[in-house]
C-alpha positions as CSV (number, residue, x, y, z in Angstrom):
1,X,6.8,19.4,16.2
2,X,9.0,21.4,13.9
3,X,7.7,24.9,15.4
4,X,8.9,26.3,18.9
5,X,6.9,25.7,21.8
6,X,6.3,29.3,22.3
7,X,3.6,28.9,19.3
8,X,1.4,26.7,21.2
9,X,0.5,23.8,20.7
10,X,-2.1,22.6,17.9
11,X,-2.2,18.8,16.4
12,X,-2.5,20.3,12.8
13,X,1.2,22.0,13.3
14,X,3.6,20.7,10.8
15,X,5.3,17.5,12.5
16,X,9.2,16.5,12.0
17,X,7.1,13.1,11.6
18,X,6.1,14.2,8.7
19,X,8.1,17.0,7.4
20,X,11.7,18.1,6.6
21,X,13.6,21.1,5.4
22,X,16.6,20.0,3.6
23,X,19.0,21.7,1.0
24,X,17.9,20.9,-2.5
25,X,20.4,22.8,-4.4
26,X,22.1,26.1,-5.0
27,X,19.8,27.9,-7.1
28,X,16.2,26.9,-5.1
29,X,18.4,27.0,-1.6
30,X,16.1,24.9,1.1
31,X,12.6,23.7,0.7
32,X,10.5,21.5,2.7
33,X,10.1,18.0,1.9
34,X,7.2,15.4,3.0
35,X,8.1,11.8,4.7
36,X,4.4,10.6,3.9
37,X,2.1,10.3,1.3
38,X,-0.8,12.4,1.0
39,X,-3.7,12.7,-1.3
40,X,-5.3,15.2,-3.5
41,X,-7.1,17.3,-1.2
42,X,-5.6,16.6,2.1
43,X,-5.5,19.2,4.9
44,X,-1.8,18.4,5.4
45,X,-1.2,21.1,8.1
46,X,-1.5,24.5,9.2
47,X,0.9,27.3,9.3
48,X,2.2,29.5,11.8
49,X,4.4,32.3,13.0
50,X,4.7,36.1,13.9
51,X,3.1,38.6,12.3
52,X,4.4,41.8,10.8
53,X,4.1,44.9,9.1
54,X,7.0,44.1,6.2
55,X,7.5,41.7,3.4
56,X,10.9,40.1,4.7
57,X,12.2,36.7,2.8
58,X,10.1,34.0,4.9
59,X,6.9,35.9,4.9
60,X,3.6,34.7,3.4
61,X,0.7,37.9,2.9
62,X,-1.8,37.5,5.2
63,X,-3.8,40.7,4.5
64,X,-2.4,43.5,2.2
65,X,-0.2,45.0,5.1
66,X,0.0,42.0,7.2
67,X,2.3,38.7,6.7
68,X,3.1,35.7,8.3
69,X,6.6,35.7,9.3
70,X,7.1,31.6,9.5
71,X,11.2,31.0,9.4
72,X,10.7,27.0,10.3
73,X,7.5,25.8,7.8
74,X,5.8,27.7,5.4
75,X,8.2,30.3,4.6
76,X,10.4,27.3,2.8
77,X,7.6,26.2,0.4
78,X,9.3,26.5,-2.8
79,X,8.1,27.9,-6.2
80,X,6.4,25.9,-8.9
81,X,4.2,27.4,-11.9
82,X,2.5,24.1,-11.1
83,X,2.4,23.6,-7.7
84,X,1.6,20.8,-5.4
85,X,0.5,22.7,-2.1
86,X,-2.3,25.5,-2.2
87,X,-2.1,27.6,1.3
88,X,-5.2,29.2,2.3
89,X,-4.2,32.2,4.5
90,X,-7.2,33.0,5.8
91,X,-7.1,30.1,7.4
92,X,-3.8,29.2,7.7
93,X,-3.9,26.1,5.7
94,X,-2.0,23.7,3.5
95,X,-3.7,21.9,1.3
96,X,-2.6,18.8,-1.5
97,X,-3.5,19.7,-5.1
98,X,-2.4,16.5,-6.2
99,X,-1.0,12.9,-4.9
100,X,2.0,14.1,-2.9
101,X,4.8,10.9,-2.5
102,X,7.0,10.8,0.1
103,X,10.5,12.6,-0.3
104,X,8.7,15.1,-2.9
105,X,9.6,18.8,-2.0
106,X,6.5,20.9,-1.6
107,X,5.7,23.6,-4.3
108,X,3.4,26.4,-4.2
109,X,2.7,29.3,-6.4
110,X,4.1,32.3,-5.0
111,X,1.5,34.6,-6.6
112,X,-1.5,32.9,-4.6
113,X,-0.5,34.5,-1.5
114,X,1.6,37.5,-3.0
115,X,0.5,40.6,-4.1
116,X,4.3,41.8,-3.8
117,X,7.1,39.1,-3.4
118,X,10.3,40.0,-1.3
119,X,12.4,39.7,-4.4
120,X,11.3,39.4,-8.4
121,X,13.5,35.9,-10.1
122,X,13.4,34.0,-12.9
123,X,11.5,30.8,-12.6
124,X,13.4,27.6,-13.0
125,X,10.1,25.0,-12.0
126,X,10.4,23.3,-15.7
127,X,6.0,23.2,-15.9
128,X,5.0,23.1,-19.1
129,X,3.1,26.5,-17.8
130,X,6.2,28.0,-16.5
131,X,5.8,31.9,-16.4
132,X,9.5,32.1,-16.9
133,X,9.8,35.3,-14.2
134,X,7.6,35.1,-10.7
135,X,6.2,38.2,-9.4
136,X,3.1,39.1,-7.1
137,X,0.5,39.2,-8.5
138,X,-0.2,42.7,-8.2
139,X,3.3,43.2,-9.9
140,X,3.6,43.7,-13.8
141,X,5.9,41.5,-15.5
142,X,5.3,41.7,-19.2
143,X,8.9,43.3,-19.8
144,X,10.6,41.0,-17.4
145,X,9.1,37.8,-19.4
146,X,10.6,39.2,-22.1
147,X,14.3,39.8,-20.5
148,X,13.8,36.2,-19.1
149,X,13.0,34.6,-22.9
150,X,16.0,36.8,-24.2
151,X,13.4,38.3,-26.6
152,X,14.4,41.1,-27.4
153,X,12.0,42.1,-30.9
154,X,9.3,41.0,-27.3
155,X,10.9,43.7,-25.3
156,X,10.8,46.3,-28.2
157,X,7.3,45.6,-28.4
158,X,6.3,45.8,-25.0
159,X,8.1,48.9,-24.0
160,X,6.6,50.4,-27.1
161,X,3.2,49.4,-26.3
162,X,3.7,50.5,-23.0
163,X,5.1,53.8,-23.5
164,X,2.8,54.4,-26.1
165,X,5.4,54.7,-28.8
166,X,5.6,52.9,-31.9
C-alpha cells in the first residue's frame, strides 16, 4: 500500500502494485504514474490523508475551508488542461476519463477541485485546450493569459476593460 498504516486500511487505497511516484522532469517535479491499464471510467482508487484548515502544496479542497492534505497519492497528480483522472472529493475518488496505459503519468485538472490553488503557473500540458496559466477556479486569470501569450495589445485591453478605462 503506498499510504502509512496509520490511515487504515481500505482495498480501494492506492497500491505500489499499481502505482508509482517517480521524477518526470524539472519543470513538472514528481507525479504519479500507473503500472496497469485501466479503462474509461474505472474507479481506480480512492484518496486519503489529513485534513486541514490551509491550502499547503499537496492539498486537494475538500470543502471551501477544508483540504485533503495527501503527501504520498493524490497530492502528486499532475496538471493537464486535458486530463486523464477526474477526483470526486466528496467521495474521495479517482476516476479514468479515458484508456489509461501503463507507465502514463496521471493528469487532472487543477481547477476541478480548486477554488484557490497554492500557487498561480503557467501551464505547460501541450492540449490543444491548454489555458496557458492554471488558477482556481474561483481565481481570475484574464490578465495572466495574457502575460502567459506575451500579448501585450491583450493585456492593454484587458486591464482597460477592467479598470474601466479606454
Amino acid at each position: 500500500m503506498i499510504y502509512p498504516k496509520e490511515f487504515g486500511i481500505n482495498p480501494l487505497y492506492p497500491q505500489a502494485v499499481d502505482f508509482e511516484r517517480i521524477y518526470k522532469d524539472t519543470l513538472s517535479g514528481s507525479g504519479i504514474i500507473t503500472k496497469r491499464y485501466f479503462a474509461q471510467g474505472d474507479l481506480m482508487a480512492m484518496v486519503a490523508g489529513e485534513e486541514v484548515s490551509e491550502i499547503l502544496q499537496h492539498t486537494l479542497q475538500i470543502a471551501p475551508d477544508r483540504h485533503l492534505y495527501d503527501p504520498y497519492f493524490s497530492g502528486y497528480f499532475l496538471h493537464s488542461c486535458s486530463p486523464n483522472i477526474s477526483l470526486d472529493m466528496a467521495r474521495r475518488t479517482v476516476t479514468a476519463l479515458c484508456d489509461i496505459e501503463p507507465g502514463s503519468f496521471l493528469y487532472m485538472d487543477y481547477a476541478e477541485t480548486e477554488d484557490v490553488l497554492f500557487k498561480q503557473f503557467p501551464c505547460s500540458c501541450g492540449s490543444s485546450s491548454c489555458r496557458l496559466w492554471i488558477t482556481g477556479r474561483k481565481e481570475g486569470d484574464s490578465v495572466a493569459h495574457a502575460v502567459a501569450q506575451g500579448d501585450s495589445t491583450g493585456l492593454v485591453a484587458t486591464v482597460s476593460r477592467l479598470t474601466g478605462e479606454s
